[in-house]
C-alpha positions in Angstrom: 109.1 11.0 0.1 108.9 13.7 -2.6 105.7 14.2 -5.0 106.8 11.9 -7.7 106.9 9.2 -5.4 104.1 10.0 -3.4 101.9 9.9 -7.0 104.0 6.2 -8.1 102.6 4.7 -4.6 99.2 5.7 -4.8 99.0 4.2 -8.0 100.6 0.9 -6.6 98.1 1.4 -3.9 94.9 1.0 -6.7 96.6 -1.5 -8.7 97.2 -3.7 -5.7 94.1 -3.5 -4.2 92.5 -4.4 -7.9 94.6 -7.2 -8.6 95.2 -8.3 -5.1 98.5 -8.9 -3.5 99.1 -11.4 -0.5 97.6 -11.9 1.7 95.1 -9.9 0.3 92.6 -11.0 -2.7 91.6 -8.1 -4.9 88.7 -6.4 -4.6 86.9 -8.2 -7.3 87.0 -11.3 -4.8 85.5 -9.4 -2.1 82.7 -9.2 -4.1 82.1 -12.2 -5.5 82.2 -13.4 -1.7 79.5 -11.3 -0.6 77.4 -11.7 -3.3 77.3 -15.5 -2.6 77.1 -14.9 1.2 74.3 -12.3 1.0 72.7 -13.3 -2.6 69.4 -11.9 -2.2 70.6 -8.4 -0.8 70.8 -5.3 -2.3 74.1 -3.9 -3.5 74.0 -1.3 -0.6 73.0 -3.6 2.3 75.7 -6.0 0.5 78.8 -3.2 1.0 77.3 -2.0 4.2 77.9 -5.9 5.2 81.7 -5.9 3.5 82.4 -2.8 5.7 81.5 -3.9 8.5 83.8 -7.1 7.7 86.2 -4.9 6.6 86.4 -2.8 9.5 87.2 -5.8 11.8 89.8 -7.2 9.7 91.8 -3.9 9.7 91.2 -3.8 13.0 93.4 -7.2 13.3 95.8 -6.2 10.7 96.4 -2.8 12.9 97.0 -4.6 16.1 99.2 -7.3 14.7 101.5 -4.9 13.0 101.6 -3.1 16.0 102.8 -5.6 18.3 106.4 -6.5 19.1 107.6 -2.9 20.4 111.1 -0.8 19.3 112.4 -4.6 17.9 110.2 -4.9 15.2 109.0 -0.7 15.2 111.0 -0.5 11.8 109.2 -3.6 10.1 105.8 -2.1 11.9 105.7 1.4 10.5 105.6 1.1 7.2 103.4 -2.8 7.1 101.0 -1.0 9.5 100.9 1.9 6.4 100.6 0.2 3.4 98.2 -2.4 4.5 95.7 -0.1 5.7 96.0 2.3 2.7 95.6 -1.1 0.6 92.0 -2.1 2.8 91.3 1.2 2.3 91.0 1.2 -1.8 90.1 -2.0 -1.9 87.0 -1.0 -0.2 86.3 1.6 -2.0 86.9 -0.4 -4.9 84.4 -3.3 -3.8 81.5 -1.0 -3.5 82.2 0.6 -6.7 82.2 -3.0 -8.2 78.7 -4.0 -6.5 77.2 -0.9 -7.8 78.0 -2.0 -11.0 80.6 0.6 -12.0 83.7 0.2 -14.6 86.9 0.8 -12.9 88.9 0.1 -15.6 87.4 4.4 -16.5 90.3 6.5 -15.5 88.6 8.8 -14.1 86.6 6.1 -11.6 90.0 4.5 -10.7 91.0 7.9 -9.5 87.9 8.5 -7.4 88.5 5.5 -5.2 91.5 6.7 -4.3 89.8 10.1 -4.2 87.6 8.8 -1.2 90.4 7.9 1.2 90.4 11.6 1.7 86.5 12.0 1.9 85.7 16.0 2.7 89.1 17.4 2.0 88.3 16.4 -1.7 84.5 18.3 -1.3 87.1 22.0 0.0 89.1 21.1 -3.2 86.2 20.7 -6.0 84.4 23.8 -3.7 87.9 26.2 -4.6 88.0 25.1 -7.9 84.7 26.4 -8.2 82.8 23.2 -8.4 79.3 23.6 -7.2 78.1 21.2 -4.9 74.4 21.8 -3.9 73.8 18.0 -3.5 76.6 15.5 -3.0 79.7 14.1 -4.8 79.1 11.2 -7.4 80.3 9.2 -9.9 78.8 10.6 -12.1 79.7 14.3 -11.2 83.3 13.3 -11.4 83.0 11.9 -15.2 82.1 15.3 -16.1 84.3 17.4 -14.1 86.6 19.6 -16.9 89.8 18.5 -17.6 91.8 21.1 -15.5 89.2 21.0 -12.5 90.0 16.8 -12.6 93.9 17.6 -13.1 93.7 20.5 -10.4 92.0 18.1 -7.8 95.0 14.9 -8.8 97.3 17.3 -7.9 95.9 18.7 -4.4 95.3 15.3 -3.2 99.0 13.8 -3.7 100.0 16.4 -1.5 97.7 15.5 1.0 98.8 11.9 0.8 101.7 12.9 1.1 101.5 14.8 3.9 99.2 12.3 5.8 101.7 9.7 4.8 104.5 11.3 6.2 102.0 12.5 9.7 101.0 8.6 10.1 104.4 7.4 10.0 105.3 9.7 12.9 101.4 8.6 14.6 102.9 5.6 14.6 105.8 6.0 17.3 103.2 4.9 19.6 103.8 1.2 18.6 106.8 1.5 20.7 104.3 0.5 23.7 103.8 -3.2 22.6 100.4 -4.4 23.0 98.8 -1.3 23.9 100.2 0.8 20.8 98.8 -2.7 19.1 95.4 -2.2 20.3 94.7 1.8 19.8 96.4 1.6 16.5 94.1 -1.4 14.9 91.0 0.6 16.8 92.1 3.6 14.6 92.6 2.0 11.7 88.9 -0.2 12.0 87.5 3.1 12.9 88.7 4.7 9.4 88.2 1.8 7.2 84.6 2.2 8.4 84.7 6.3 7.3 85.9 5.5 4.3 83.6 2.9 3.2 81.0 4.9 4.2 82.1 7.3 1.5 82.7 4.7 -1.1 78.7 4.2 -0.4 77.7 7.3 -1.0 80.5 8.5 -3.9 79.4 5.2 -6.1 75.9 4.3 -4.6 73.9 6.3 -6.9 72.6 3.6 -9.0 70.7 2.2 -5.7 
């Protein structure tokens, strides 16, 4: 996978986990569901609730797609890949929405995807000379200069890429059917629940 392509599937990635694509409902449902479930809760103990939710249902999706061994190994690594990145975003995405953001801001769009990489993105904003004495925001991102914003795009497609290319090989391990299942979905519940816990602190400001 080269950059061009690396940049066109991250961008699937957001568009699918805003619009939804089977099995999965968008994020938007995700929230109307908790909302109803948890109606008197506050947005954060509402997406601390989701994630935990979340982090079990990856969990499932992990283990499923890891089951079958070297018969179904070239079905597994790449379902195993794009569902989890999927979660992922629309996680993020689903806290952004209970704290009331706009994702349809370019710039707010680009940070959910921004927090599947959690500190790598602080060491990028920190070389491109981006103070940060308190924490990364929304609203710190909205004002980032243009060529900061463009400089940070850039960095993090080649870490998808990379991590893209380092998860498919992870992934061998599926060739041990059931147990391969059961420490891949523990991974990926384990990183759903890091990464939601930076979508809470990236778009909980307004709490």
């Amino acid at each position: 996978m080269n950059e061009t392509k690396s940049a066109a599937l991250m961008n699937w990635i957001l568009d699918q986990a805003l619009s939804g694509v089977p099995p999965f409902a968008p994020a938007s449902a995700l929230v109307e569901e908790i909302r109803k479930k948890c109606p008197d809760a506050t947005p954060r103990a509402q997406a601390e609730r989701l994630i935990l939710r979340e982090s079990v249902k990856n969990f499932s999706t992990g283990f499923l797609t890891g089951l079958g061994g070297p018969v179904t190994l070239p079905l597994a690594v790449p379902s195993s890949l794009l569902s989890s990145w999927l979660l992922q975003a629309r996680l993020v995405a689903a806290v952004a929405l209970l704290h009331g953001h706009d994702l349809r801001d370019p710039r707010l769009r680009s940070l959910v995807l921004w927090a599947l990489f959690g500190d790598t993105v602080k060491e990028v904003l920190k070389t491109g000379g981006v103070p940060l004495a308190n924490r990364i925001t929304a609203r710190l991102v909205i004002q980032l200069p243009a060529g900061v914003f463009m400089a940070v795009e850039r960095k993090l497609g080649l870490v998808f890429l990379e991590r893209t290319t380092r998860w498919g090989m992870n992934n061998l391990l599926k060739i041990v059917p059931v147990a391969g299942g059961a420490v891949a979905g523990t991974i990926d519940a384990v990183v759903l629940r890091r990464v939601g816990a930076t979508a809470l602190e990236w778009f909980g400001e307004t709490d």
